[in-house]
C-alpha positions as CSV (number, residue, x, y, z in Angstrom):
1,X,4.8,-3.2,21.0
2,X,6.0,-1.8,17.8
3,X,5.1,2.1,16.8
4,X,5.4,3.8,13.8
5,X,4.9,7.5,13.0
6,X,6.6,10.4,11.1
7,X,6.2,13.5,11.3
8,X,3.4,16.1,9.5
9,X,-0.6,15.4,10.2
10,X,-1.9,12.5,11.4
11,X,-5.5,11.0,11.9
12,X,-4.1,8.7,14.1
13,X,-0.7,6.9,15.7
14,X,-0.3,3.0,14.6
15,X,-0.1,0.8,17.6
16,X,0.1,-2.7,17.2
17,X,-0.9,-3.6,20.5
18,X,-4.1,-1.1,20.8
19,X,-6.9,-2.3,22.1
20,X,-5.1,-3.1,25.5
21,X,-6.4,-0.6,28.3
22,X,-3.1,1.3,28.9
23,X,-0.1,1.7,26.6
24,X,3.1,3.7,26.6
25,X,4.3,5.4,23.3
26,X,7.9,5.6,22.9
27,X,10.3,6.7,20.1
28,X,9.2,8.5,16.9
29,X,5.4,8.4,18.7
30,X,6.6,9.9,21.5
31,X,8.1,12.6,19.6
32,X,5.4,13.6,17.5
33,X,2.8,13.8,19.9
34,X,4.0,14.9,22.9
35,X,6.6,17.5,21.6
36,X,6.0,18.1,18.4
37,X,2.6,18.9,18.8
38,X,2.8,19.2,22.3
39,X,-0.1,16.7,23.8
40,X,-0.9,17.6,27.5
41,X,-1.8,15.1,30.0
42,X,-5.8,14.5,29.9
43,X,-5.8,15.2,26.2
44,X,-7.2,12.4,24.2
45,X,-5.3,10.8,21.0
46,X,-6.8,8.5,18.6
47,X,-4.8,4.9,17.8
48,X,-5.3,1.9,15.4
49,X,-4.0,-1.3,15.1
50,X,-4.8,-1.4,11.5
51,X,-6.2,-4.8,12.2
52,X,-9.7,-4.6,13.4
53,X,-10.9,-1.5,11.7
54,X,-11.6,-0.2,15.1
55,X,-11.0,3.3,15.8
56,X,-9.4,3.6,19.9
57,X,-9.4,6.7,22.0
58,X,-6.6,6.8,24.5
59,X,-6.5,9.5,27.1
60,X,-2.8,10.9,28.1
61,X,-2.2,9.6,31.5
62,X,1.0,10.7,32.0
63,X,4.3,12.4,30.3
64,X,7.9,11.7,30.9
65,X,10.5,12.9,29.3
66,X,11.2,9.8,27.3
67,X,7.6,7.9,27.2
68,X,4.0,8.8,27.5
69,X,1.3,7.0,29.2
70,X,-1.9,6.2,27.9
71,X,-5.3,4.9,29.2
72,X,-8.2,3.4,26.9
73,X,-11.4,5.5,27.0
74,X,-13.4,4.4,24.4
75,X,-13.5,2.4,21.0
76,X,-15.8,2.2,17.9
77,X,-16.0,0.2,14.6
78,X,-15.0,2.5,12.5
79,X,-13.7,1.3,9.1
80,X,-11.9,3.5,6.4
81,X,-11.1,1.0,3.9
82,X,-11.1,1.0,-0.2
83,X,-14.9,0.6,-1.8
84,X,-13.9,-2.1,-3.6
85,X,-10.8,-5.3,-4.3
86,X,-8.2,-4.3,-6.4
87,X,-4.9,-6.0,-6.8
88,X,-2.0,-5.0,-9.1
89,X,0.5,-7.6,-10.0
90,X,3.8,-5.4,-10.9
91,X,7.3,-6.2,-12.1
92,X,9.6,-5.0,-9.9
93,X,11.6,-2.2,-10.6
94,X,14.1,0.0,-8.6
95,X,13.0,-0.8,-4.3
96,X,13.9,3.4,-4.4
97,X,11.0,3.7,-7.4
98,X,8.8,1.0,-5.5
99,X,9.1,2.9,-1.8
100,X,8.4,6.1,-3.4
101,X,5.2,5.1,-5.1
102,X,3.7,3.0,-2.1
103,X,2.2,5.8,0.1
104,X,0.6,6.9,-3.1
105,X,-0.6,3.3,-4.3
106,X,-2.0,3.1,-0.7
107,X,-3.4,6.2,-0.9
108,X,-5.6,5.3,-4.0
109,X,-7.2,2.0,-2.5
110,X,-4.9,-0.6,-3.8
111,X,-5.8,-3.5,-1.8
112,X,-2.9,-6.0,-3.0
113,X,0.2,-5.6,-4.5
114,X,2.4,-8.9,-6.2
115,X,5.6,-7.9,-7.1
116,X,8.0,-10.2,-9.0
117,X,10.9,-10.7,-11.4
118,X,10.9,-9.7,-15.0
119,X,13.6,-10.0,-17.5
120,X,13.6,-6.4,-16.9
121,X,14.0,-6.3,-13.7
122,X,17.0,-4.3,-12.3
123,X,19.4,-6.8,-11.3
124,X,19.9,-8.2,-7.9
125,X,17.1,-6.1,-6.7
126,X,16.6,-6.8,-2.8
127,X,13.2,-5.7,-1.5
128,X,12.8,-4.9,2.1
129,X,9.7,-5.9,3.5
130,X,10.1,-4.4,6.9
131,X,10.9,-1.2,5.2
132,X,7.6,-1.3,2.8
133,X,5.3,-2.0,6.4
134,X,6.8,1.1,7.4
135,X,5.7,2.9,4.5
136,X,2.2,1.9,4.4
137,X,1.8,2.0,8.2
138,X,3.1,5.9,7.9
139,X,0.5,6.5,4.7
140,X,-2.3,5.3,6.5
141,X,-1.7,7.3,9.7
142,X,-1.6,10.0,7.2
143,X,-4.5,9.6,5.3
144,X,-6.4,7.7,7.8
145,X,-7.2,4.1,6.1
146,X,-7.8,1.2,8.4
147,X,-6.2,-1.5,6.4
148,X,-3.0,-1.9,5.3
149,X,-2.4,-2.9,1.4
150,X,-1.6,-6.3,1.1
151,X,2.5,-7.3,-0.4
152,X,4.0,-10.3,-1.5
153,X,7.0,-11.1,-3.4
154,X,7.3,-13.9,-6.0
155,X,9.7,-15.6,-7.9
156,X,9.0,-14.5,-11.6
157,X,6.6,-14.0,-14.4
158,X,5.4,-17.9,-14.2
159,X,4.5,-18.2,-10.9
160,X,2.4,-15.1,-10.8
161,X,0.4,-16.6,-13.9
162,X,0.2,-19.8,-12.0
163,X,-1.2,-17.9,-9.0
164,X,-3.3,-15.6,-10.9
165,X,-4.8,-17.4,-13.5
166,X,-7.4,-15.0,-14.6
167,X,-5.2,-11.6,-14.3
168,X,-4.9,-9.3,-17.5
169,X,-2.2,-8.0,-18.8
170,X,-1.3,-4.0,-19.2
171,X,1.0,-3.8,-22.6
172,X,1.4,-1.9,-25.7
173,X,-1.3,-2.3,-28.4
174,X,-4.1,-3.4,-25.9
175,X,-7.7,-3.1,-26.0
176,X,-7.9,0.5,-24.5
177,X,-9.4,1.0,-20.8
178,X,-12.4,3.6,-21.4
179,X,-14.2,3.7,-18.6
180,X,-13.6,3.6,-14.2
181,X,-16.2,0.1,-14.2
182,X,-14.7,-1.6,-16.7
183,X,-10.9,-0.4,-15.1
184,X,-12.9,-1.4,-11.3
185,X,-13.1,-5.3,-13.0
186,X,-10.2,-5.9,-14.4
187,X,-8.3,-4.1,-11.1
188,X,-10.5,-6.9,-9.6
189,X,-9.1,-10.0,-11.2
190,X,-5.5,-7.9,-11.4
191,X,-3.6,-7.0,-13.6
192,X,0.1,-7.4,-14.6
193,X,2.7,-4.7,-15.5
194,X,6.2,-4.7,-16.8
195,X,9.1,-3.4,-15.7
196,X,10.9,-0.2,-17.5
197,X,10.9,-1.4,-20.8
198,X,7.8,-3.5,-20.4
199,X,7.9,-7.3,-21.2
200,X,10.6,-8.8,-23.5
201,X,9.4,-10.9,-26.4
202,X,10.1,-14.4,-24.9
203,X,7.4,-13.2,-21.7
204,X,5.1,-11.7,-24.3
205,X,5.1,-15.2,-26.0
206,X,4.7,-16.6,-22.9
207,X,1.2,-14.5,-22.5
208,X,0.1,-14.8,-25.6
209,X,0.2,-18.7,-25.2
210,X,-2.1,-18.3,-22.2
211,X,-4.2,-15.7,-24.0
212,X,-4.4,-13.0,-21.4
213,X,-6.0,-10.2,-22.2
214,X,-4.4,-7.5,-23.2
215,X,-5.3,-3.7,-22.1
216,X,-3.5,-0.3,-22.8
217,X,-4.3,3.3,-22.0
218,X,-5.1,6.6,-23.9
219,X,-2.0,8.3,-23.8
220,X,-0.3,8.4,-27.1
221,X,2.9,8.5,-24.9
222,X,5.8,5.9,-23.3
223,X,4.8,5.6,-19.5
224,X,7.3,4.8,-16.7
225,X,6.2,1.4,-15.0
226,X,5.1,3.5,-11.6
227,X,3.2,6.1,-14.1
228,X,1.6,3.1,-15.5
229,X,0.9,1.5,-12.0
230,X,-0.6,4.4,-10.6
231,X,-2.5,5.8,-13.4
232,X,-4.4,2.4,-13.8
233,X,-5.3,2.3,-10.4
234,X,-6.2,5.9,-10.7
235,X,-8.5,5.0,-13.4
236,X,-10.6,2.9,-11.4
237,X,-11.6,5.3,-9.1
């Protein structure tokens, strides 16, 4: 059974074995509930699995000093999930810079996120993926979505064109994004952004062979890759 929690409010504790008619929460779980905000025995505490989109009620059973006891009451399909499919294809960058902006990618309704290696990409950049479930499992306890954000890790720049054959392209000098339907659609398809720095000429080449479209926002500034990242997907709400 694996738990994950962290202090501050929560609309519910992650469980990845809810759904079963009694569990025990241990650990950081234990901690929040019982003695942080001192749950009693016969109070009820609501769980996910982020799995099923099923809301679970658990009544407190019993309380020990390390564990808790809990028995299933009731359960109800109750999905809080993003309106519509987005999916962000994004360079990566510093993990630090990439944790950091997770909760609030989740947060926003990104549905998938690619990540893979630029030429600027910081060297030897090791992302770990049991630390980024972490992350998203904590977000969603906080702001209550059912579903986590999809991750995955390529190789570079030419396998995620592969892959995504009909993802645009966020760059300097693009077609600007004016409106949260048109931003909705391309979010859709996906769309890829640079590291710091952007893309170097040899990976703009590269996209201008396959003539991606290319998109830019109303700024009149430099933004930081996670600016970028978020602000797009901001866009399309």
């Amino acid at each position: 059974m694996q738990i994950y929690a962290k202090s501050g409010l929560m609309q519910f504790v992650f469980v990845e074995s809810c759904g079963e008619k009694i569990l025990t929460l241990e650990g950081e779980a234990f901690a929040h509930i019982c003695c942080a905000r001192r749950a009693k025995v016969g109070q009820t505490q609501s769980v996910r699995n982020l799995r099923d989109d099923r809301l679970y009620t658990y009544a407190i059973a019993s309380i020990t000093r390390k564990n808790a006891t809990l028995r299933l009451e009731s359960s109800q399909i109750l999905p809080k999930i993003p309106p519509y499919f987005s999916h962000i294809i994004w360079a990566i960058i510093s993990p630090q810079s990439i944790y950091k902006t997770l909760p609030s990618l989740n947060e926003l309704g990104l549905s998938k996120l690619s990540l893979f290696f630029s030429r600027f990409s910081q060297g030897g950049a090791k992302i770990d993926t049991e630390r980024i479930k972490r992350i998203l499992v904590e977000s969603c306890e906080q702001c209550g979505r059912s579903n986590l954000c999809e991750v995955e890790i390529l190789g570079d720049l030419d396998l995620a064109l592969e892959r995504y054959k009909e993802a645009s392209v966020l760059d300097f000098g693009g077609e600007m994004l004016h409106s949260s339907a048109q931003t909705r659609g391309i979010l859709q398809n996906g769309i890829i952004i640079g590291a710091e720095g952007g893309f170097s000429n040899e990976e703009r080449e590269v996209l201008k062979s396959q003539n991606r479209k290319i998109y830019g926002v109303e700024s009149g500034l430099i933004l930081r890759s996670t600016t970028a990242t978020m602000g797009v997907l901001a866009k399309g709400l």
